[in-house]
C-alpha positions in Angstrom: -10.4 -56.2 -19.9 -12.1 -53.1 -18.5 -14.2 -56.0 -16.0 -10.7 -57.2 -15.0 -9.4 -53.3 -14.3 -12.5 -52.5 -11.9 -12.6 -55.3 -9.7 -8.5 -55.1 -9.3 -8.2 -53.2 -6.1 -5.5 -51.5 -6.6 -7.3 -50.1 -9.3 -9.9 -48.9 -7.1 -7.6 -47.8 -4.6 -6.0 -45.7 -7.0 -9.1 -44.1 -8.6 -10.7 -43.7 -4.7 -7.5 -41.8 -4.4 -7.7 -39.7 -7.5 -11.2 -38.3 -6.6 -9.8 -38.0 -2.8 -7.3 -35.7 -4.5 -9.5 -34.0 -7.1 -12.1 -33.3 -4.2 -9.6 -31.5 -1.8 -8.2 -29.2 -4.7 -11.4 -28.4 -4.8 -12.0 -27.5 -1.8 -9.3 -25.7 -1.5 -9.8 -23.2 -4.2 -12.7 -22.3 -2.6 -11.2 -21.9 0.3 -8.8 -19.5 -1.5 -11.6 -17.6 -3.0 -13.9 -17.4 0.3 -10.6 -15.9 1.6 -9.7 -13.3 -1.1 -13.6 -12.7 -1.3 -13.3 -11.5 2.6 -10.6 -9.7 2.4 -11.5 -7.3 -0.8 -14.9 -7.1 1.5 -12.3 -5.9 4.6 -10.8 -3.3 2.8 -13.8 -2.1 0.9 -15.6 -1.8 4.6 -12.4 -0.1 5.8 -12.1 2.5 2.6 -16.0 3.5 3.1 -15.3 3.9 7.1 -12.5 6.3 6.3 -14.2 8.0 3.8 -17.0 8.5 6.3 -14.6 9.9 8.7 -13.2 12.2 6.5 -16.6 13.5 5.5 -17.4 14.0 8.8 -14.1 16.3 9.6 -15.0 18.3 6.4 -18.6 19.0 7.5 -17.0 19.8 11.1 -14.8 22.7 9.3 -17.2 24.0 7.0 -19.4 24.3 9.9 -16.6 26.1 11.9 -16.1 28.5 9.1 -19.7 29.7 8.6 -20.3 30.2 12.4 -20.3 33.7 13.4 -19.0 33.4 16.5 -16.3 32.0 15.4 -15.5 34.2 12.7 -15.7 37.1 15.1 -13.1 35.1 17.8 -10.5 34.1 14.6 -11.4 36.3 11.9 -8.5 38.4 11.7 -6.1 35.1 12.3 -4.6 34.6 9.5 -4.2 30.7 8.9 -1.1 30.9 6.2 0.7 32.2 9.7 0.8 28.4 11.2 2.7 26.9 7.9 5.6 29.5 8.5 
């Protein structure tokens, strides 16, 4: 019985077609998962570059704050005055 199934081809058709089918779901998925995969990677580069930034604007005031020169040119400025 199983001989007579196998050499049918419209068995074989239909099993050639089932692995066709399997091996493009397949395929796909990974596709999928490359693509989530380089988008998390996107948006983790992206959150570390801003980070950066921001560090480097922090560093920029501090260094601002502790130059004397700059202290002597501003010091009596009060900052509070520009939120008023």
């Amino acid at each position: 019985m199983m001989k007579n199934l196998t050499n049918n081809k419209s068995s074989r058709n239909y099993f050639k077609e089932w692995f066709s089918i399997r091996k493009k779901d397949k395929e796909e998925k990974a596709m999928i998962n490359q693509y989530k995969s380089s988008n998390l990677n996107t948006i983790d580069m992206t959150s570390k570059y801003l980070t950066l930034g921001i560090d480097d604007v922090k560093a920029s005031v501090f260094q601002y704050t502790m130059d004397n020169t700059f202290n002597r040119l501003f010091g009596d400025f009060n900052t509070f005055q520009l939120f008023r």
